[in-house]
C-alpha positions as a Python dict, from the first residue, in 0.01 Angstrom:
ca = {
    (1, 'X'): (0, 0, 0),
    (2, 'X'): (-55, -36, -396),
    (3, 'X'): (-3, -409, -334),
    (4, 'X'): (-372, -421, -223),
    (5, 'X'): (-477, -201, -539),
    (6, 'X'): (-292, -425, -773),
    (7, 'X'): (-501, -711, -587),
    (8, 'X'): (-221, -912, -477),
    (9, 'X'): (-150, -1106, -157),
    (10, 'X'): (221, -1012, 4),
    (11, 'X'): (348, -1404, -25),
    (12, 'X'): (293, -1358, -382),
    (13, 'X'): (398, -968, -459),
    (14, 'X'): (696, -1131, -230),
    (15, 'X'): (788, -1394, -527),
    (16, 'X'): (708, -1171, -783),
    (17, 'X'): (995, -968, -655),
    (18, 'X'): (1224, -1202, -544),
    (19, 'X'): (1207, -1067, -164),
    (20, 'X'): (1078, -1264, 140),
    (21, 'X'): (698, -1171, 276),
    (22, 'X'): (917, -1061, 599),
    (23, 'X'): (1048, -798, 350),
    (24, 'X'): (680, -699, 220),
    (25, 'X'): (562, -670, 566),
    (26, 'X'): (831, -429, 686),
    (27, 'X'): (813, -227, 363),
    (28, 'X'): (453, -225, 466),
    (29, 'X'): (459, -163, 833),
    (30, 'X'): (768, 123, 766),
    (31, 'X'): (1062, -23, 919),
    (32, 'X'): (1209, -33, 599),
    (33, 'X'): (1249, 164, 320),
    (34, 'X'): (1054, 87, 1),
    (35, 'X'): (1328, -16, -236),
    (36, 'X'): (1262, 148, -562),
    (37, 'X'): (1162, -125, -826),
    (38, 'X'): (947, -217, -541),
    (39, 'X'): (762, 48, -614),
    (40, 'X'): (793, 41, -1001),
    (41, 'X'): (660, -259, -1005),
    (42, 'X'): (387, -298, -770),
    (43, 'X'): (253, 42, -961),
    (44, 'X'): (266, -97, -1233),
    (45, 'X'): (60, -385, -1143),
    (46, 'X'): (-177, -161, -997),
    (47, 'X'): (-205, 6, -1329),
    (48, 'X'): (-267, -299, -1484),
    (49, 'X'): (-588, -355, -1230),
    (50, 'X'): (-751, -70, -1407),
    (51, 'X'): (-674, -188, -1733),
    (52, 'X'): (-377, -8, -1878),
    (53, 'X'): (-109, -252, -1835),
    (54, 'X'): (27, -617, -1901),
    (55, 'X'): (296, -631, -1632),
    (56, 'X'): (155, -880, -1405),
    (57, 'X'): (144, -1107, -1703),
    (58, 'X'): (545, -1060, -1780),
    (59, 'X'): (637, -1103, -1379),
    (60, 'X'): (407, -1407, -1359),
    (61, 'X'): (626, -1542, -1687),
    (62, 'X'): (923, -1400, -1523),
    (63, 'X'): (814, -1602, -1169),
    (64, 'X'): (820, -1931, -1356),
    (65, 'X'): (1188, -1923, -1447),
    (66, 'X'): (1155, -2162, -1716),
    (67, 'X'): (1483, -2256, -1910),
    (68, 'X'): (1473, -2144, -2265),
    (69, 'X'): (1527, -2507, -2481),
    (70, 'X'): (1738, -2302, -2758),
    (71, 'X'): (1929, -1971, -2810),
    (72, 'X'): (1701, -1662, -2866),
    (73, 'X'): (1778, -1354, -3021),
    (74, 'X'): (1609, -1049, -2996),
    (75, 'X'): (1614, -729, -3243),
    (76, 'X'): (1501, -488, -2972),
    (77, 'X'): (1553, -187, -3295),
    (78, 'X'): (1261, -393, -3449),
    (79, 'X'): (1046, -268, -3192),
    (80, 'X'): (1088, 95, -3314),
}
């Protein structure tokens, strides 16, 4: 699977996406379907492994579920 590629152990893709390992494992071992921001993600991550993405750093920071102390706006037209 890309999991290995993006150099990750399943316990940890596992909290990365919120699933358990049991639900790595069967995606793994095909008795279940690969849910689709499964995939997305981890190929992502294995992008990043070569260098051409940041989106193990944003899960990670996603992972930690820190409160925000104060309201945050963002100006996602600022981007453009």
């Amino acid at each position: 699977m890309l999991r290995k590629a993006a150099a990750l152990k399943a316990v940890r893709l596992a909290e990365l996406l919120d699933v358990t390992p049991m639900q790595v494992s069967r995606w793994e071992n095909g008795r279940k379907p690969l849910e689709r921001r499964a995939v997305a993600l981890v190929s992502a991550l294995a992008l990043e492994v070569e260098g051409k993405a940041a989106t193990r750093a944003v899960l990670e920071a996603l992972a930690t579920r820190k409160k925000v102390s104060r309201s945050v706006r963002l100006d996602v037209n600022a981007a453009r």
